[in-house]
C-alpha positions in Angstrom: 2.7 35.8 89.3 3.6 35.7 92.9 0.7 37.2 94.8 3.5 37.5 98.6 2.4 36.9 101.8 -1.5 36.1 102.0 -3.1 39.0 104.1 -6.5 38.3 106.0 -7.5 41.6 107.8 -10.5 41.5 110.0 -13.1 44.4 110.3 -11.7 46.6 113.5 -8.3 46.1 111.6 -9.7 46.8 108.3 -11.5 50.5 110.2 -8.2 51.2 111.3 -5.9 51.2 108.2 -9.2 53.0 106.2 -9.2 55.5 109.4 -5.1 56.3 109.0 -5.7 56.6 105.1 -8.8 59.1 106.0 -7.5 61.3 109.0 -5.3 64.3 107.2 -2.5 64.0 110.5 -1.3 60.6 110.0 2.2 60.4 109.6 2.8 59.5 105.7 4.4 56.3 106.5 1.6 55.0 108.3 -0.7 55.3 105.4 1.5 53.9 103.1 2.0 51.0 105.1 -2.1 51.2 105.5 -2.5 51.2 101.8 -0.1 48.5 101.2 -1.7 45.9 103.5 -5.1 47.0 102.4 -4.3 45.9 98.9 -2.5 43.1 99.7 -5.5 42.3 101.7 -7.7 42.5 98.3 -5.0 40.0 96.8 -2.9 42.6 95.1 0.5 41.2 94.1 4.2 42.7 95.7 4.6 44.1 92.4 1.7 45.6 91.4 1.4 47.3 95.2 4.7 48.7 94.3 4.2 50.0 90.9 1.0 52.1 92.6 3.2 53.8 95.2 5.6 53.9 93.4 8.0 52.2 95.7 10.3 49.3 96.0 8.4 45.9 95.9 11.1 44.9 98.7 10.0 47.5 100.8 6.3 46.5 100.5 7.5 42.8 101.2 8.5 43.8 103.9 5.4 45.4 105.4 3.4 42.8 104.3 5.6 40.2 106.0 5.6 42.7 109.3 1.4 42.7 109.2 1.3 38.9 108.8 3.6 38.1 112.1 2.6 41.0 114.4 -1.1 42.8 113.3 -1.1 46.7 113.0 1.3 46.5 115.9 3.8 45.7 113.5 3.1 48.4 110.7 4.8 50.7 113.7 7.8 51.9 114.0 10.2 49.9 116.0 12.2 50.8 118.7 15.7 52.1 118.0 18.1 52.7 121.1 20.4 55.1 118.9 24.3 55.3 119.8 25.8 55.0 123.3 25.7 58.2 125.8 29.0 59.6 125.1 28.6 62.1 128.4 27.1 61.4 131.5 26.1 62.8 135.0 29.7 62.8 136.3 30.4 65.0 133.0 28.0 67.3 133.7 29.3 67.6 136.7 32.3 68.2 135.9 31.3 71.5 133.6 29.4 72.9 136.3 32.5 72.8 138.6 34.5 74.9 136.1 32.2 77.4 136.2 32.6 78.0 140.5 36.4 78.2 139.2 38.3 81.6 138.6 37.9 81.9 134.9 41.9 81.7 132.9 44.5 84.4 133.7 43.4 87.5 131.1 39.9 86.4 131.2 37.1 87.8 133.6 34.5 85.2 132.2 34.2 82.0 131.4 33.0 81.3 128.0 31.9 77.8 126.1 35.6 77.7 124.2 37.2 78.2 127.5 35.4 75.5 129.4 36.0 73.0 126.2 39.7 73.8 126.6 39.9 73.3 130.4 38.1 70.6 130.4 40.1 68.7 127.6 37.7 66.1 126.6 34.3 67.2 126.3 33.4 69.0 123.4 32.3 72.6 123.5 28.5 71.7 121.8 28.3 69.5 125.1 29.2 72.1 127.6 26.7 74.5 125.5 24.3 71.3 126.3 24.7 71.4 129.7 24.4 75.1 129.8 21.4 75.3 128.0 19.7 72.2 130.3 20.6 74.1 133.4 19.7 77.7 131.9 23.3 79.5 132.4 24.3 82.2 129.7 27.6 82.8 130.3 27.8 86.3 129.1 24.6 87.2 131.3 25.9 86.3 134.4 26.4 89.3 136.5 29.0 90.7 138.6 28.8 94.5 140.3 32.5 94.5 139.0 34.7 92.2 136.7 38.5 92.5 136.4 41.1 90.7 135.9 44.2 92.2 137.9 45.3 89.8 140.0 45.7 92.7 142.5 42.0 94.0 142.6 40.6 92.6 145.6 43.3 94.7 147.7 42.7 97.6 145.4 39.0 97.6 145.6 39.1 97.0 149.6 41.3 99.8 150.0 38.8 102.4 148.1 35.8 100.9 150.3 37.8 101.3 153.0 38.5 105.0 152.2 34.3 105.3 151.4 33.9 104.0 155.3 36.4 105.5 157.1 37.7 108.9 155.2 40.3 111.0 156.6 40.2 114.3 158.2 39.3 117.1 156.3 39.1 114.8 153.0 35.5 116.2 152.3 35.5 120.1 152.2 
């Protein structure tokens, strides 16, 4: 029977598999991996280390193999870089300049959907990305008054100016 490759584990690396098996937060895979080298290390075939975790004997082929080239380093996880940024700075940007624009005609706020849709390309989970990062709520933002008649600027000057300056005999 094919005992796979030969483990030799010395004592500090022995301690440390026994010490992930042992300590209750260890991530599961770590002591799997701990218990897999530690039998292989006893001269435990492939197959008989699989049929006691009850796991593939490729996969603990594969961790024996790992142990052999690179130590415990190698019973680690390694690095994954994950898919290519999609948005970046300039993006970001770009959503945070909508938002010193005049919301759409009809609208008094801007709103994630409304951004998206501006925008064109950028996906509304994205903006709400951004948003959250930079700790905007859309619909928390503030104004003393919201409106969206075009007109309301002249309107609202006119009644201040009528507050400030009233005409003769308009208080009784």
């Amino acid at each position: 029977m094919n005992k796979g490759t030969c483990i030799g584990l010395s004592e500090t690396e022995k301690d440390m598999l026994l010490s992930w098996i042992r300590c209750g937060t260890t991530e599961h895979r770590l002591v799997e991996r701990a218990k897999i080298i530690l039998m292989a290390s006893d001269g435990i075939s492939t197959q008989t280390i699989a049929c006691r975790l009850k796991t593939r004997p490729a996969r603990v082929s594969k961790w024996r193999t790992r142990f052999a080239r690179r130590g415990i380093e190698g019973l680690r996880d390694a690095l994954r870089e994950g898919a290519p940024r999609r948005y970046g700075k300039d993006t970001e940007r770009r959503i945070l300049a909508v938002l010193d624009e005049a919301p759409p005609p009809g609208y008094s706020t801007w709103t994630g959907a409304l951004v998206a849709e501006r925008l064109g390309n950028i996906s509304r989970h994205q903006i709400w990305r951004v948003l959250k990062r930079h700790d905007l709520h859309l619909q928390r933002r503030h104004s003393w008054c919201i409106s969206t008649d075009p007109q309301f600027a002249v309107k609202a000057a006119d009644i201040v100016g009528l507050y400030l300056n009233p005409p003769e005999n308009a208080v009784g």
